[in-house]
mmCIF entry with sequence, helices, sheets and N, C-alpha, C, O atoms, coordinates in Angstrom:
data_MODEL
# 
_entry.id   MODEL 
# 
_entity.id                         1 
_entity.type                       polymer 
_entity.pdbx_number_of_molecules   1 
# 
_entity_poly.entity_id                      1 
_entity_poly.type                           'polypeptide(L)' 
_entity_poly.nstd_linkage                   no 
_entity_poly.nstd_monomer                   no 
_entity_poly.pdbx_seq_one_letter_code       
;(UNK)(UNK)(UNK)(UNK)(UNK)(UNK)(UNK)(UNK)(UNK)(UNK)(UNK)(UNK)(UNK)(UNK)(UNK)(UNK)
(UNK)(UNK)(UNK)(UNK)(UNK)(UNK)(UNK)(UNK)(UNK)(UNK)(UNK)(UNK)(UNK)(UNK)(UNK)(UNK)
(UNK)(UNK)(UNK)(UNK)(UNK)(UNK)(UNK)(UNK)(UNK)(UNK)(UNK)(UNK)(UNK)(UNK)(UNK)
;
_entity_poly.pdbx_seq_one_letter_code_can   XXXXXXXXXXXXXXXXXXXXXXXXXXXXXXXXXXXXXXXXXXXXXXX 
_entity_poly.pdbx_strand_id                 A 
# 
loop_
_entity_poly_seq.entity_id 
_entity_poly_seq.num 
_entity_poly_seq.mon_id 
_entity_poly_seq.hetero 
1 1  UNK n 
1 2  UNK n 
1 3  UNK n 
1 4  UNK n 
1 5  UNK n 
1 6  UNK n 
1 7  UNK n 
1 8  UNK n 
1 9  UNK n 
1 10 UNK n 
1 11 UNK n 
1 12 UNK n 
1 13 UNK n 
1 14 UNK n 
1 15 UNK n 
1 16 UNK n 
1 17 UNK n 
1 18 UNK n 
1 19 UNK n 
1 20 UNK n 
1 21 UNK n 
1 22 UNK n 
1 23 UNK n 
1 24 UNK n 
1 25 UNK n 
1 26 UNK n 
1 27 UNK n 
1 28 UNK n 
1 29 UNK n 
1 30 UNK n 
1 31 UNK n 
1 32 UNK n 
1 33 UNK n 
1 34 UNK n 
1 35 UNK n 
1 36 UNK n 
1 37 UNK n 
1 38 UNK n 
1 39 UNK n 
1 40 UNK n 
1 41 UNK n 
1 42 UNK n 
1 43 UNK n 
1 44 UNK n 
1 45 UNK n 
1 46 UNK n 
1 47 UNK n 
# 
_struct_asym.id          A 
_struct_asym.entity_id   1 
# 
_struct_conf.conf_type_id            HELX_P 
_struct_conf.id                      HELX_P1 
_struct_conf.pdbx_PDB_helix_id       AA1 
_struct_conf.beg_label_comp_id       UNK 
_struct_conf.beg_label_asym_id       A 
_struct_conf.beg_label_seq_id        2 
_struct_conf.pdbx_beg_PDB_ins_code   ? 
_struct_conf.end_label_comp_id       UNK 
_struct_conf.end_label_asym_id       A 
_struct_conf.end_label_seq_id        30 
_struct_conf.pdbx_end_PDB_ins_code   ? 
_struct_conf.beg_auth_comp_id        UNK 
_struct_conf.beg_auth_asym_id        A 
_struct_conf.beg_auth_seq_id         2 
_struct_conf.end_auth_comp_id        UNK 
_struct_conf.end_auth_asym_id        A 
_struct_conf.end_auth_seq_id         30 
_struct_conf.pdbx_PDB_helix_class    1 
_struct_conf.details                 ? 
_struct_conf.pdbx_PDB_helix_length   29 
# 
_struct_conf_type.id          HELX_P 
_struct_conf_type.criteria    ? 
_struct_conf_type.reference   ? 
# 
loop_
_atom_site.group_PDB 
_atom_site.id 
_atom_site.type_symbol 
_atom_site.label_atom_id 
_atom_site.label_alt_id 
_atom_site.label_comp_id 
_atom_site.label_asym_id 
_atom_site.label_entity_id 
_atom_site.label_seq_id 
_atom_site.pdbx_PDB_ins_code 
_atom_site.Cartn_x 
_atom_site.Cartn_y 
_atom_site.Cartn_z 
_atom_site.occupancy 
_atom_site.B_iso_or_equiv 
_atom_site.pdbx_formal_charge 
_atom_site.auth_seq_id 
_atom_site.auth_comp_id 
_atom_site.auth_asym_id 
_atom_site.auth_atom_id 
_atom_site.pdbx_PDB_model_num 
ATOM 1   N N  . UNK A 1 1  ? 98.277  -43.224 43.317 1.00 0.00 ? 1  UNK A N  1 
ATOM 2   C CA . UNK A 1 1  ? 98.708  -44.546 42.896 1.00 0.00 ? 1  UNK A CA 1 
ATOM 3   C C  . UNK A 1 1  ? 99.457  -45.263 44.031 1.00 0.00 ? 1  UNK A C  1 
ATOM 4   O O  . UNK A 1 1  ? 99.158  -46.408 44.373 1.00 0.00 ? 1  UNK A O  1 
ATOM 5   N N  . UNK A 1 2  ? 100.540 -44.478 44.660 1.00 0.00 ? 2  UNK A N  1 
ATOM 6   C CA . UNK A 1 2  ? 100.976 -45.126 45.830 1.00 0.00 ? 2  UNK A CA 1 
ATOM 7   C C  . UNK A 1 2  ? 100.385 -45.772 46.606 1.00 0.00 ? 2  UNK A C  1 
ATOM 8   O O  . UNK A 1 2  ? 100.788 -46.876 46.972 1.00 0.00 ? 2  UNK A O  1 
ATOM 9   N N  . UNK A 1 3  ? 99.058  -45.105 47.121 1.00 0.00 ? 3  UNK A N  1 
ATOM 10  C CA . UNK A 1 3  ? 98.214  -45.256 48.255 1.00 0.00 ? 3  UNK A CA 1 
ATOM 11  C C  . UNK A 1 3  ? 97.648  -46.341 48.016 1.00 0.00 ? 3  UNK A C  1 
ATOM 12  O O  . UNK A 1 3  ? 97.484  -47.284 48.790 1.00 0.00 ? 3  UNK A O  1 
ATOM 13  N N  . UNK A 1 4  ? 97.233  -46.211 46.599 1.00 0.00 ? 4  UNK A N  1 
ATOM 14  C CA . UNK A 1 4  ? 96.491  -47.501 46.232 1.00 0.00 ? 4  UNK A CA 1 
ATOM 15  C C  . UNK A 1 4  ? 96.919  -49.009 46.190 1.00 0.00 ? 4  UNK A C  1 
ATOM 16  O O  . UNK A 1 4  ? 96.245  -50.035 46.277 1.00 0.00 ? 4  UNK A O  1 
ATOM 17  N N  . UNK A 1 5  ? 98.528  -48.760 45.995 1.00 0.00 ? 5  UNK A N  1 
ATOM 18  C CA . UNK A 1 5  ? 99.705  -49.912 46.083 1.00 0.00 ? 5  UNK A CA 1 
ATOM 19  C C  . UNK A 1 5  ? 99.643  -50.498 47.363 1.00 0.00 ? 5  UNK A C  1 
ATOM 20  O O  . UNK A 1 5  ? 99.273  -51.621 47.706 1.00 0.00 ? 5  UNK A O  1 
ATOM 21  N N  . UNK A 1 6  ? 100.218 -49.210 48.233 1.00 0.00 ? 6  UNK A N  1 
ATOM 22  C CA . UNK A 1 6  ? 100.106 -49.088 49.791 1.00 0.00 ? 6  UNK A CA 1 
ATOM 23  C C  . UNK A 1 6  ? 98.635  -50.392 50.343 1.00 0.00 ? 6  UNK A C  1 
ATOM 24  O O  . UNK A 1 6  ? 98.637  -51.278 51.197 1.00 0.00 ? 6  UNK A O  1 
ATOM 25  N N  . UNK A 1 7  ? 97.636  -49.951 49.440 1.00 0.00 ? 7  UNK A N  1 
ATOM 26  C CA . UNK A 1 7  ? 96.737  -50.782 50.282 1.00 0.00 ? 7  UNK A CA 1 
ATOM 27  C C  . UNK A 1 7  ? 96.366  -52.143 49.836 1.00 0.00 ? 7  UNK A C  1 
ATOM 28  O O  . UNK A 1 7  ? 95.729  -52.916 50.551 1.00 0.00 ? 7  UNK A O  1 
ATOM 29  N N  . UNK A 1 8  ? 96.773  -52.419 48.650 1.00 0.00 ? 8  UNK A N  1 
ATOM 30  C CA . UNK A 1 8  ? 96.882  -53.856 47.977 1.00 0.00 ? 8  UNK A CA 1 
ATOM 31  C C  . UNK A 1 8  ? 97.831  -54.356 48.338 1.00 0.00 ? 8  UNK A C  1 
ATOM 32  O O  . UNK A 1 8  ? 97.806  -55.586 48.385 1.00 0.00 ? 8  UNK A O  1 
ATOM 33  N N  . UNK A 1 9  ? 98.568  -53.938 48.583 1.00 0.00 ? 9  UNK A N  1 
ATOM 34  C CA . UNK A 1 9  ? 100.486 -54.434 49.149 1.00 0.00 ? 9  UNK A CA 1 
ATOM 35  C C  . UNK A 1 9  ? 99.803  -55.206 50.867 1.00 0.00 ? 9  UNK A C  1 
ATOM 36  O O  . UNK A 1 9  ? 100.409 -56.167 51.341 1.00 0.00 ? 9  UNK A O  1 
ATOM 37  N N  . UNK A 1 10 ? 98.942  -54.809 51.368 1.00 0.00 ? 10 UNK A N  1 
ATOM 38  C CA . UNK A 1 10 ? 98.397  -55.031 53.058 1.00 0.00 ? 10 UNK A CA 1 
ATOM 39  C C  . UNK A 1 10 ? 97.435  -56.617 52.840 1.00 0.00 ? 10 UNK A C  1 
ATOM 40  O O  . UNK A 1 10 ? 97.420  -57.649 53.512 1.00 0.00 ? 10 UNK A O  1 
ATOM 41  N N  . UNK A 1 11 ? 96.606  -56.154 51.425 1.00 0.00 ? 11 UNK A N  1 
ATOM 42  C CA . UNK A 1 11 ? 95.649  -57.078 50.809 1.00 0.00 ? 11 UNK A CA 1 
ATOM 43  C C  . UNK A 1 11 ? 96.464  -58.349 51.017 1.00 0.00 ? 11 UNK A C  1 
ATOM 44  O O  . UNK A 1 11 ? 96.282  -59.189 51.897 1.00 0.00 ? 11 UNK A O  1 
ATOM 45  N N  . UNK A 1 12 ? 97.341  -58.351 50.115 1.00 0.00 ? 12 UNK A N  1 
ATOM 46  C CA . UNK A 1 12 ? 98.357  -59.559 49.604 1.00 0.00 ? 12 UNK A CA 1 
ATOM 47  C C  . UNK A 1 12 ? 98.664  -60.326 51.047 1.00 0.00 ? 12 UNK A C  1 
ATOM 48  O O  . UNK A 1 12 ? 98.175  -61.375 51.466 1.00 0.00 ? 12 UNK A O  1 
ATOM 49  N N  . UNK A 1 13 ? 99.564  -59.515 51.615 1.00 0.00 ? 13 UNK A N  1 
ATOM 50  C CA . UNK A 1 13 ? 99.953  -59.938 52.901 1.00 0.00 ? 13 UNK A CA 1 
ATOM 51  C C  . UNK A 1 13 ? 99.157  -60.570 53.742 1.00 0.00 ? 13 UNK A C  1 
ATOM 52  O O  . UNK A 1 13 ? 99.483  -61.549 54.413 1.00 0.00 ? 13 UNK A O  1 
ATOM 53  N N  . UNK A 1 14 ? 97.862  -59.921 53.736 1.00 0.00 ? 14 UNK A N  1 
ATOM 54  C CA . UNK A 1 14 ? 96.914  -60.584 54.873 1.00 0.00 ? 14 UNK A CA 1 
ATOM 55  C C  . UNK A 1 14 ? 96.480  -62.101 53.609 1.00 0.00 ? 14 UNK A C  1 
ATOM 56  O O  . UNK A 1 14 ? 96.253  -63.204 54.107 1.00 0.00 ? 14 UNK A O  1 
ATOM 57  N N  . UNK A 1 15 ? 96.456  -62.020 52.916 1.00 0.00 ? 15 UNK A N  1 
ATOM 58  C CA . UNK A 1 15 ? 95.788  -63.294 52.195 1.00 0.00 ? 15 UNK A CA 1 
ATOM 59  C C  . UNK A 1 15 ? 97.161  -64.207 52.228 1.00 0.00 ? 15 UNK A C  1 
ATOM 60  O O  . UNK A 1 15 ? 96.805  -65.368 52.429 1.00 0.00 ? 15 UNK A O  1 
ATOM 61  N N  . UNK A 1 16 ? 98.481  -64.133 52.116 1.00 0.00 ? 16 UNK A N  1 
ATOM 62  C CA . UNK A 1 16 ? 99.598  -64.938 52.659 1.00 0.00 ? 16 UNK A CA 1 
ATOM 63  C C  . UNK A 1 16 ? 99.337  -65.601 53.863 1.00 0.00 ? 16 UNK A C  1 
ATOM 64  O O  . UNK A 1 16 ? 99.130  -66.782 54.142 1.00 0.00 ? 16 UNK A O  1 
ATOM 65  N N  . UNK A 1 17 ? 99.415  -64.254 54.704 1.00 0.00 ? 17 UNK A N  1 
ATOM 66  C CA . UNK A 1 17 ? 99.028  -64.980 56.377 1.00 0.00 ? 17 UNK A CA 1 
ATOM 67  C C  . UNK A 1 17 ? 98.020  -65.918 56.467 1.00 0.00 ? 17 UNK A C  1 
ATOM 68  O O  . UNK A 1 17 ? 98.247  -66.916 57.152 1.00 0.00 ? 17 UNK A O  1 
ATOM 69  N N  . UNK A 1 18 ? 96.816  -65.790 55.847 1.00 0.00 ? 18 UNK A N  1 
ATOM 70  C CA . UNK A 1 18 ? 95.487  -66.634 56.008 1.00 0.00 ? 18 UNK A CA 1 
ATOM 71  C C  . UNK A 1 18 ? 95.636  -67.871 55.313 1.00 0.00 ? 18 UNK A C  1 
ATOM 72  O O  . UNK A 1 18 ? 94.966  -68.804 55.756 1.00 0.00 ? 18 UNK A O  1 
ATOM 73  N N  . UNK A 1 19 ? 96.328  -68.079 54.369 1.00 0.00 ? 19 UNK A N  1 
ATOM 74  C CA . UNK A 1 19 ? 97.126  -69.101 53.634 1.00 0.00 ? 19 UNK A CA 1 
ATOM 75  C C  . UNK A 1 19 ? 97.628  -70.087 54.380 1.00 0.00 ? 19 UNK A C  1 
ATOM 76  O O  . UNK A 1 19 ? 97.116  -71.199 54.507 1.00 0.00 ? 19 UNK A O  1 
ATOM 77  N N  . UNK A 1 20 ? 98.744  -69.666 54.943 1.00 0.00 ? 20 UNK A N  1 
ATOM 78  C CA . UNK A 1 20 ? 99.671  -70.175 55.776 1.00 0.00 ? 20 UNK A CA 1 
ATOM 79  C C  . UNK A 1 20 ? 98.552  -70.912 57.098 1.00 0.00 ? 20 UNK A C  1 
ATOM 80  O O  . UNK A 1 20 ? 98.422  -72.091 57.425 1.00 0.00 ? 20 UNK A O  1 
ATOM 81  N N  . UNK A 1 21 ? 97.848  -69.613 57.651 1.00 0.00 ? 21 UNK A N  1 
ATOM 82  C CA . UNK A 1 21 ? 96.862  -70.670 58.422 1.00 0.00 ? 21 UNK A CA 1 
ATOM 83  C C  . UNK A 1 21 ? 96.491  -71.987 58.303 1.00 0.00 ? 21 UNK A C  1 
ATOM 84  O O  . UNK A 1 21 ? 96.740  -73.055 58.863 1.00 0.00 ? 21 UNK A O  1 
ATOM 85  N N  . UNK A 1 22 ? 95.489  -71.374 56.956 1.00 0.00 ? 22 UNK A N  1 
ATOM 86  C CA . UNK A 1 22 ? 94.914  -73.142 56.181 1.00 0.00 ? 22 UNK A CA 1 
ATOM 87  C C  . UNK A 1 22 ? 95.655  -73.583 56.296 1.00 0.00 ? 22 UNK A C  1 
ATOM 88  O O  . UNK A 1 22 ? 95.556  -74.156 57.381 1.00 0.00 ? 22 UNK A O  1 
ATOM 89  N N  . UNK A 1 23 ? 97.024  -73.894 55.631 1.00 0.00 ? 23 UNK A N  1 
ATOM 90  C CA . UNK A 1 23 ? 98.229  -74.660 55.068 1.00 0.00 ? 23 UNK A CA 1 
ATOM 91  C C  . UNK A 1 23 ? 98.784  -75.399 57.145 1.00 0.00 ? 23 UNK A C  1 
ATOM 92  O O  . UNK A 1 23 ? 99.213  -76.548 57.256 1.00 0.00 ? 23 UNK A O  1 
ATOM 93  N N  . UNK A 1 24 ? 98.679  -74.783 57.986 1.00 0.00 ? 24 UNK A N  1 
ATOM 94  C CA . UNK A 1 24 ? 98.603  -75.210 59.657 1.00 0.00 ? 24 UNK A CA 1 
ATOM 95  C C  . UNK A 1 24 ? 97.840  -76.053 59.688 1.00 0.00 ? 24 UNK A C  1 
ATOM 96  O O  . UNK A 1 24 ? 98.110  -77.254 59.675 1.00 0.00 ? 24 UNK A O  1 
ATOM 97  N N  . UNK A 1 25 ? 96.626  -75.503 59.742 1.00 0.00 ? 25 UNK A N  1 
ATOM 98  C CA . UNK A 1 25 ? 95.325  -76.000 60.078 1.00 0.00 ? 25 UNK A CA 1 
ATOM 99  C C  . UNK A 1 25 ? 94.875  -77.693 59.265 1.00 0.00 ? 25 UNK A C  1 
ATOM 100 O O  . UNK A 1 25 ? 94.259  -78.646 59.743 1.00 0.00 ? 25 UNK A O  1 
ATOM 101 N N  . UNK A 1 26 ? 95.520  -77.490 57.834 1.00 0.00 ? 26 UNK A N  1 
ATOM 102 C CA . UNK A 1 26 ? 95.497  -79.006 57.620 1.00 0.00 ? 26 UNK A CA 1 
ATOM 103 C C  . UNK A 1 26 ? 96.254  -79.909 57.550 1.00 0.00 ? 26 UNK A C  1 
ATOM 104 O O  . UNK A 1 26 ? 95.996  -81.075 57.252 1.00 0.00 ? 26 UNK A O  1 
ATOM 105 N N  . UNK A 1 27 ? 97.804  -79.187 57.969 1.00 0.00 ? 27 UNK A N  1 
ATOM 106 C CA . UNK A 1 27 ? 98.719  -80.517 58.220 1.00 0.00 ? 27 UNK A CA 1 
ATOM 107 C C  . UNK A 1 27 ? 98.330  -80.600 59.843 1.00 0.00 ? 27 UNK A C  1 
ATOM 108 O O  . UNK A 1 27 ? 98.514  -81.753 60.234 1.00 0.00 ? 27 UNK A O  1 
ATOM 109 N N  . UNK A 1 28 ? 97.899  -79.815 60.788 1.00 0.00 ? 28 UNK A N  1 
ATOM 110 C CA . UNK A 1 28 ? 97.391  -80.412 61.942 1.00 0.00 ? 28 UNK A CA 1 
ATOM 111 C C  . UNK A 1 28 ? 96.315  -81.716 61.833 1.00 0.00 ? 28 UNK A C  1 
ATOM 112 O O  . UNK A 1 28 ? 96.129  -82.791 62.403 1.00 0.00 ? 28 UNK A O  1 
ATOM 113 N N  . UNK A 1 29 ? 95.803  -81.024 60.874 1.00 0.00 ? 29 UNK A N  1 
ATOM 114 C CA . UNK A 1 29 ? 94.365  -82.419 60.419 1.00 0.00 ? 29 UNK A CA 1 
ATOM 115 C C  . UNK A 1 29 ? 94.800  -83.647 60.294 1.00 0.00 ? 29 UNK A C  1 
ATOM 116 O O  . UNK A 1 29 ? 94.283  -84.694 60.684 1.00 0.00 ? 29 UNK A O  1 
ATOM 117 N N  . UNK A 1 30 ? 96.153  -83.392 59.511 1.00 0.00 ? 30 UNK A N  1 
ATOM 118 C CA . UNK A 1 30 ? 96.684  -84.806 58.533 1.00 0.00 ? 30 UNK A CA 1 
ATOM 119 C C  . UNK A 1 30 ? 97.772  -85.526 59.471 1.00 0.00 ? 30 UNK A C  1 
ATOM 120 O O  . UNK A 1 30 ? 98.404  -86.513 59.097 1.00 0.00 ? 30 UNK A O  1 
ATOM 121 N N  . UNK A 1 31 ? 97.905  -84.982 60.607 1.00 0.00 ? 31 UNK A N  1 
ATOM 122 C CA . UNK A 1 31 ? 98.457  -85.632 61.719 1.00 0.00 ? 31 UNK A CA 1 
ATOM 123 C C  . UNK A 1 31 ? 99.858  -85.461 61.264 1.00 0.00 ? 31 UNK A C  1 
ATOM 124 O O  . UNK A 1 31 ? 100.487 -86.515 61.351 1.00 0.00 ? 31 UNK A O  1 
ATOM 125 N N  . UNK A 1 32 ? 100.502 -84.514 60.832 1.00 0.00 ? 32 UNK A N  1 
ATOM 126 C CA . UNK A 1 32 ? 101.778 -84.159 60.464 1.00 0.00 ? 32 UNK A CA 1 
ATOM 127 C C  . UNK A 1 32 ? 102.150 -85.025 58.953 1.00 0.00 ? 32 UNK A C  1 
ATOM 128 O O  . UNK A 1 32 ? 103.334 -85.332 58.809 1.00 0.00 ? 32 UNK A O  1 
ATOM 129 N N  . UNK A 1 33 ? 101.249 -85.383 57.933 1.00 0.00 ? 33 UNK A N  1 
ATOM 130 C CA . UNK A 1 33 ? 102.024 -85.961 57.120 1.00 0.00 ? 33 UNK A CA 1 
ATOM 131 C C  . UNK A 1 33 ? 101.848 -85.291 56.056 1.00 0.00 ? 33 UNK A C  1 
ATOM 132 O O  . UNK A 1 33 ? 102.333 -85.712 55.006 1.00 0.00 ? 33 UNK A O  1 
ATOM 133 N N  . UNK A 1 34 ? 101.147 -84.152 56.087 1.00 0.00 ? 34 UNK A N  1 
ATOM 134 C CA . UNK A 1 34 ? 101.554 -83.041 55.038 1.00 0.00 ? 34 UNK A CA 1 
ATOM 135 C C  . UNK A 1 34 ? 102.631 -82.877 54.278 1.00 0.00 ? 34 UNK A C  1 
ATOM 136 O O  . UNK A 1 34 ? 103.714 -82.789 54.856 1.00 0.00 ? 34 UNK A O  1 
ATOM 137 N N  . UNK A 1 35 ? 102.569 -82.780 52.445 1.00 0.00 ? 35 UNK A N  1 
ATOM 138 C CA . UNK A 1 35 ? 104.128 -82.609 52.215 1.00 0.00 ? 35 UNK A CA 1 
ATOM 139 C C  . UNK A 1 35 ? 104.290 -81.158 52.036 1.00 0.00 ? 35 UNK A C  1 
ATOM 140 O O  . UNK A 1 35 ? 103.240 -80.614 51.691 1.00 0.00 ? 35 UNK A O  1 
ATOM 141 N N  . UNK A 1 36 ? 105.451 -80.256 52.189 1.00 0.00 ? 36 UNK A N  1 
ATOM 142 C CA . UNK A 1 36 ? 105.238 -78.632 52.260 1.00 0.00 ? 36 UNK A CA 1 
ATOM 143 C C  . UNK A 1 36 ? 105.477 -78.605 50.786 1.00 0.00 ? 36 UNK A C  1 
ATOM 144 O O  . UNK A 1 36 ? 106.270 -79.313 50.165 1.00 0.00 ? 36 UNK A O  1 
ATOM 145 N N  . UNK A 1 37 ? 104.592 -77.589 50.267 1.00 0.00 ? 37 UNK A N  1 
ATOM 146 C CA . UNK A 1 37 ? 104.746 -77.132 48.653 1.00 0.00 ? 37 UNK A CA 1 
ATOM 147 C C  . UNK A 1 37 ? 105.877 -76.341 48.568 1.00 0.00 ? 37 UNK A C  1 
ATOM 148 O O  . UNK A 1 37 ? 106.258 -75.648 49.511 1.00 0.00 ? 37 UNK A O  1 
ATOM 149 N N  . UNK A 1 38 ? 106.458 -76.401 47.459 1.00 0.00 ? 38 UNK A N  1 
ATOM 150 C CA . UNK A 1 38 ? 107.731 -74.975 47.615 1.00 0.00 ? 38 UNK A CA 1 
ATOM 151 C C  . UNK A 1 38 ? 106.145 -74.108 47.131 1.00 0.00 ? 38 UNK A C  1 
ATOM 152 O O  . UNK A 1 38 ? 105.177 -74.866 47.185 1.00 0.00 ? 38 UNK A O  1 
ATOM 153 N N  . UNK A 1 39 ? 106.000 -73.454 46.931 1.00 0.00 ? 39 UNK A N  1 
ATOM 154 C CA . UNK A 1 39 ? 105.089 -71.985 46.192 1.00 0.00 ? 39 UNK A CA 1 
ATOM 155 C C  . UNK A 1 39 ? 104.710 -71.760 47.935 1.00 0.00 ? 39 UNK A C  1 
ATOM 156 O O  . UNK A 1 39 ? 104.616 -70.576 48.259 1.00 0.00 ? 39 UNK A O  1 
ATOM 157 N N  . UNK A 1 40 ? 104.439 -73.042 49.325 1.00 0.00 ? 40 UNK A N  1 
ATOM 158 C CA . UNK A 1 40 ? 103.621 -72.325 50.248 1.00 0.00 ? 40 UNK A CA 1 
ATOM 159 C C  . UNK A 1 40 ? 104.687 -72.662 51.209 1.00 0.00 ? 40 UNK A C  1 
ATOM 160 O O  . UNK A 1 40 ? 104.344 -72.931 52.361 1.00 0.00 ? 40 UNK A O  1 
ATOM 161 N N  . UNK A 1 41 ? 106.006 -72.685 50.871 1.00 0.00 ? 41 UNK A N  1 
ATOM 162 C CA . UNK A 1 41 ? 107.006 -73.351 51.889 1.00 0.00 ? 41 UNK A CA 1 
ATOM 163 C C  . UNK A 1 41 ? 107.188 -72.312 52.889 1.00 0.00 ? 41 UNK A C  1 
ATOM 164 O O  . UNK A 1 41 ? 107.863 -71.424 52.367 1.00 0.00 ? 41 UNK A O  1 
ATOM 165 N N  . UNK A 1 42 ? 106.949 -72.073 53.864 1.00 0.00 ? 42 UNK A N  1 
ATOM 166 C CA . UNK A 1 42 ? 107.072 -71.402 55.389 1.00 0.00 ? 42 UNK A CA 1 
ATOM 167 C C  . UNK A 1 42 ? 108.483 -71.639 56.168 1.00 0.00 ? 42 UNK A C  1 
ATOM 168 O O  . UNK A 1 42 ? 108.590 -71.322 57.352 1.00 0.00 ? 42 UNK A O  1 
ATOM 169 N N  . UNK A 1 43 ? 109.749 -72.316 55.305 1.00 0.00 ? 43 UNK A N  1 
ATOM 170 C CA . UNK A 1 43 ? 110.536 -72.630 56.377 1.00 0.00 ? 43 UNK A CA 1 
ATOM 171 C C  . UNK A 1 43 ? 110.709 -73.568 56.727 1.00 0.00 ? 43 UNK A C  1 
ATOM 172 O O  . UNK A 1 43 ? 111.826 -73.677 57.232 1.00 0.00 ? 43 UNK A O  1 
ATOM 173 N N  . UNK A 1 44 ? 110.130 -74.428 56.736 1.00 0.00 ? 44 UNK A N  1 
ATOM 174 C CA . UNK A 1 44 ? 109.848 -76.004 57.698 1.00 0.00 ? 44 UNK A CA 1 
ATOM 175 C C  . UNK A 1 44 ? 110.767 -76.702 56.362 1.00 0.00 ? 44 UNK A C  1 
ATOM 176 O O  . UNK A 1 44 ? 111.088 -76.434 55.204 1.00 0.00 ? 44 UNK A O  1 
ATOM 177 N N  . UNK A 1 45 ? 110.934 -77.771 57.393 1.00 0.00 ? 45 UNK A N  1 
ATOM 178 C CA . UNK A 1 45 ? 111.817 -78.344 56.249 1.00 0.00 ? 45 UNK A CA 1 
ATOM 179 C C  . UNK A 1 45 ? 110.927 -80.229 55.654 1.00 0.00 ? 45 UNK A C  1 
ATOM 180 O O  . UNK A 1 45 ? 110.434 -80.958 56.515 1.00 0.00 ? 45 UNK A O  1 
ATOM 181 N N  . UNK A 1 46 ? 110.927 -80.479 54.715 1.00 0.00 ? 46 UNK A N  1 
ATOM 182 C CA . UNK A 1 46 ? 109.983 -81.656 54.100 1.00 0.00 ? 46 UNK A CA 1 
ATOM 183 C C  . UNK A 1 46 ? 110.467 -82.851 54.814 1.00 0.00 ? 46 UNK A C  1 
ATOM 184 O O  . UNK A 1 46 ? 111.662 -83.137 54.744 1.00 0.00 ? 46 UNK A O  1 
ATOM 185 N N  . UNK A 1 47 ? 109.627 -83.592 55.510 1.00 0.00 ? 47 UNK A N  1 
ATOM 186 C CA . UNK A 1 47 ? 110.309 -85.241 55.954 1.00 0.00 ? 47 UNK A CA 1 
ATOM 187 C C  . UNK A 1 47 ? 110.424 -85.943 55.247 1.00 0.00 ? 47 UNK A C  1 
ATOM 188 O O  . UNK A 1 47 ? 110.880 -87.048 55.542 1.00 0.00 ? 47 UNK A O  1 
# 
């Protein structure tokens, strides 16, 4: 059961990271006027 945690616990994480990409990748698009979601907030702070 651990192991199995162990490897869904890696799942999650990598699908966060790839998230966060997109969530880059289209406020680069939108020329910075992206508003940050709290559920995908990274830190950055909202203008």
């Amino acid at each position: 059961m651990i192991t199995k945690w162990n490897k869904r616990e890696k799942q999650i994480g990598l699908v966060i990271d790839n998230m966060a990409g997109i969530l880059d990748d289209v406020d680069a698009l939108s020329g910075g006027d992206l508003e940050v979601l709290p559920l995908l907030d990274d830190g950055r702070e909202a203008e």
